[in-house]
N, C-alpha and C positions, 0 to 999 in steps of 0.2 A: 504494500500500500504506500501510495506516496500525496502529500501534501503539497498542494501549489498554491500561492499566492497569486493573483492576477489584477489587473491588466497590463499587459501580459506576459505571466510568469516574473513577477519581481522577483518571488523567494519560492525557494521545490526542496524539497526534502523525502527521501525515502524513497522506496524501488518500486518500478513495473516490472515484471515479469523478470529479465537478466539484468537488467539495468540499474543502479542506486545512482541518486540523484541528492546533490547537495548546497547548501548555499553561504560561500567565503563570505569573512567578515566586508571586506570590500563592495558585496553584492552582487559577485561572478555566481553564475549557475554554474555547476561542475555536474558530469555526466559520466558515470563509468560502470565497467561488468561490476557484476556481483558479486563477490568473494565470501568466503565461507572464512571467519577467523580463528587465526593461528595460534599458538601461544604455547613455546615449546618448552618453557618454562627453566630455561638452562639458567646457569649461572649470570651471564651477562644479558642477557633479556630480562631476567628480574631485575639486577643494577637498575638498565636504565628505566623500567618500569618505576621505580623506587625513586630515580632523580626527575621524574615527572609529578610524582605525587608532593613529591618535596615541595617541586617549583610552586605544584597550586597551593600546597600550603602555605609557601612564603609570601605567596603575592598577597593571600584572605591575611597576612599580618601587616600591609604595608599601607598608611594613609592615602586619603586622596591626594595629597600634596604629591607624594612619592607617585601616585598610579597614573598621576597628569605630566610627572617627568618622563615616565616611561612611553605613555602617550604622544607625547613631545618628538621623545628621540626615536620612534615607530616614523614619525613624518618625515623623517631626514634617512632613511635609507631607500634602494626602491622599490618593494613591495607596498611602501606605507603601511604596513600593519600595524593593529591597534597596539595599546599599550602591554596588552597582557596576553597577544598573541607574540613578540617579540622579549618578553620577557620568559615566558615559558620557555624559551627557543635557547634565551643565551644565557640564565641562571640553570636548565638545566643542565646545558651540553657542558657547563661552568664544572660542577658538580660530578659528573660522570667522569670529567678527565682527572679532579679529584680524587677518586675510589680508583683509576687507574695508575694514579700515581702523584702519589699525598702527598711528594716534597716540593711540588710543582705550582699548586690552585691552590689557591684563598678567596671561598665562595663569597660573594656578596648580592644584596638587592638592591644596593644604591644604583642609580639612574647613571648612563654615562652623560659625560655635557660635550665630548668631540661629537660631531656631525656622522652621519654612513658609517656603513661597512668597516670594519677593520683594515687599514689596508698591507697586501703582502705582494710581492713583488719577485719577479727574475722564478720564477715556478716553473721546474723543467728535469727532466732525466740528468744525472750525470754520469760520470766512470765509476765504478762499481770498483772499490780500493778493499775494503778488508776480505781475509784467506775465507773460503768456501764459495756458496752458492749463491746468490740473490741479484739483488737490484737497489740502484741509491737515488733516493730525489732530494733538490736542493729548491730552499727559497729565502728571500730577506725579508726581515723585515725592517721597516722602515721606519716605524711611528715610536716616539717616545718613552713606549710602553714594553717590557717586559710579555713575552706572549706563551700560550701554549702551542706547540704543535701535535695537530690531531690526527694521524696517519691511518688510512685501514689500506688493506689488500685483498685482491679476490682471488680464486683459486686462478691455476694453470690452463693456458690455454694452447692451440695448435698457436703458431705464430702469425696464421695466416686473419688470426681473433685482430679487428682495428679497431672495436666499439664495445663498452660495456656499463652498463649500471647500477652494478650489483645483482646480487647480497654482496655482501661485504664480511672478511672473516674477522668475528668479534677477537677470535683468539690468537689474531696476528697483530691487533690495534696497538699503535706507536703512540703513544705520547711525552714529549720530550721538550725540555725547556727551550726558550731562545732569549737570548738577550735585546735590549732594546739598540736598535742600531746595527745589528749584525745581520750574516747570514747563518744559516745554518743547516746540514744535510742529515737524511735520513736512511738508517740503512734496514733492510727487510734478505735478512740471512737463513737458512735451511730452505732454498729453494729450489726448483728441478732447471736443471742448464737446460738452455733451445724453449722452454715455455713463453709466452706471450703473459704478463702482469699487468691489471691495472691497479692505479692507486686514488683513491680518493682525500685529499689533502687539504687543511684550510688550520685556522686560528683562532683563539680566540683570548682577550688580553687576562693574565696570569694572577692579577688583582684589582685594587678600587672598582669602577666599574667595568663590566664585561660588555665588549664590541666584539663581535662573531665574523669574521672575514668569509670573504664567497667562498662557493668549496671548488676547487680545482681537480680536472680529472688526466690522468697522466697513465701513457702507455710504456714499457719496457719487457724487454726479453732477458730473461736470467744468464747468467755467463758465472761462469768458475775461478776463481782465484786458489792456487795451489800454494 
C-alpha cells in the first residue's frame, strides 16, 4: 500500500506491487524495487547500527540553538540537507571511526562554522612500497584540521572489473590519522596479485566539529612486493 499526497504527487510513501516509493527531506519523490530487509547481524553491522542510535540520541539532547546551527551548516554543502539529516550523517560516521580506532576520534555534537564538504585533495593510486601483497592510495589534506581517514575495500576482481559500488569489506576498513597540512597514504596488504580492487575513500575532521568530505572511488590491481 502506498500513500500519495496530490496535486500532483507532492509527497508518496510506501509500495505498489514491486515498487516502494518514498519522499526526501528536500521533497524528491524516490522510486525503487522492493527489497526484503537484511540484517546479518555481524559484528560490524551492529557497530554501526549502535552509532546511528547514538547519533539520534545525541541530537533529542541538543537545543534549538545547537539544531538551527546544524540547520545552518546542512545549507552550505550541496545536498542542502536538513539539520538532522547531516548531523546523523557526520556524528555518526564520527563515532564509528571511533570504535574502529579510539586513538584517532573525539566524538562531538557541536555544529561546524567552516562552510561545505571537508575538503581533501590529490586522491589517487600510488606504488604499492611495503613487502607482500596489496594496493596503496594516497590523499592530502589541506584544511587546518587534523582528519580521519576512512578506507574500505571490496573483494577481488578479474582485472578486466572498471566499475564498482560495493559492498564494501567491513573487515578490511582502514582508519588512520592524518595531520592537518599533510599528505598521507594508505596501505590494504594480504591481497591476491593480478586482482582488480576498488577503494572507497573520504574524511572526516578528527575533532571540534565534524565536516565529512565526498567519498572518492578509486581502482587498482594488487602486485607483490618480495
Amino acid at each position: 500500500m502506498a500513500k500519495v499526497v496530490s496535486t500532483i504527487f507532492s509527497s508518496m510513501r510506501g509500495s505498489i506491487a514491486g515498487t516502494t516509493f518514498f519522499t526526501t527531506p528536500s521533497g524528491a519523490i524516490i522510486a525503487r524495487s522492493k527489497t526484503i530487509p537484511s540484517f546479518p547481524a555481524t559484528t560490524y553491522q551492529t557497530m554501526i547500527n549502535g552509532c546511528f542510535a547514538a547519533a539520534s540520541g545525541e541530537w533529542e539532547l541538543l537545543d534549538q540553538n545547537e539544531r538551527d546551527l546544524w540547520d545552518a551548516h546542512g545549507q552550505t554543502v550541496p545536498d542542502k540537507p536538513d539539520g538532522r539529516t547531516i548531523f546523523m550523517a557526520n556524528y555518526s560516521l564520527a563515532r564509528y571511526a571511533m570504535l574502529r580506532s579510539t586513538a584517532i576520534m573525539t566524538p562531538t555534537s557541536v555544529a561546524p562554522t567552516n562552510p561545505g564538504v571537508l575538503p581533501v585533495e590529490d586522491v589517487g593510486v600510488v606504488e604499492f612500497v611495503p613487502v607482500g601483497t596489496g594496493i596503496s592510495v594516497s590523499l592530502t589534506n589541506p584544511d587546518l584540521e587534523a582528519v580521519a581517514i576512512l578506507a574500505q575495500i571490496s573483494n577481488g576482481f578479474a582485472p578486466t572489473r572498471n566499475r564498482y559500488k560495493g559492498p564494501w569489506l567491513s573487515s578490511l576498513y582502514v582508519v588512520q590519522a592524518l595531520a592537518a597540512e599533510t599528505g598521507g597514504i594508505v596501505d590494504f596488504t594480504g591481497l591476491i596479485e593480478g586482482l582488480a580492487y576498488f577503494v572507497r575513500i573520504r574524511a572526516i575532521t578528527a575533532a571540534t566539529a565534524h565536516r565529512k568530505s565526498a567519498d572518492y572511488f578509486l581502482r587498482s590491481v594488487a602486485v607483490t612486493n618480495l
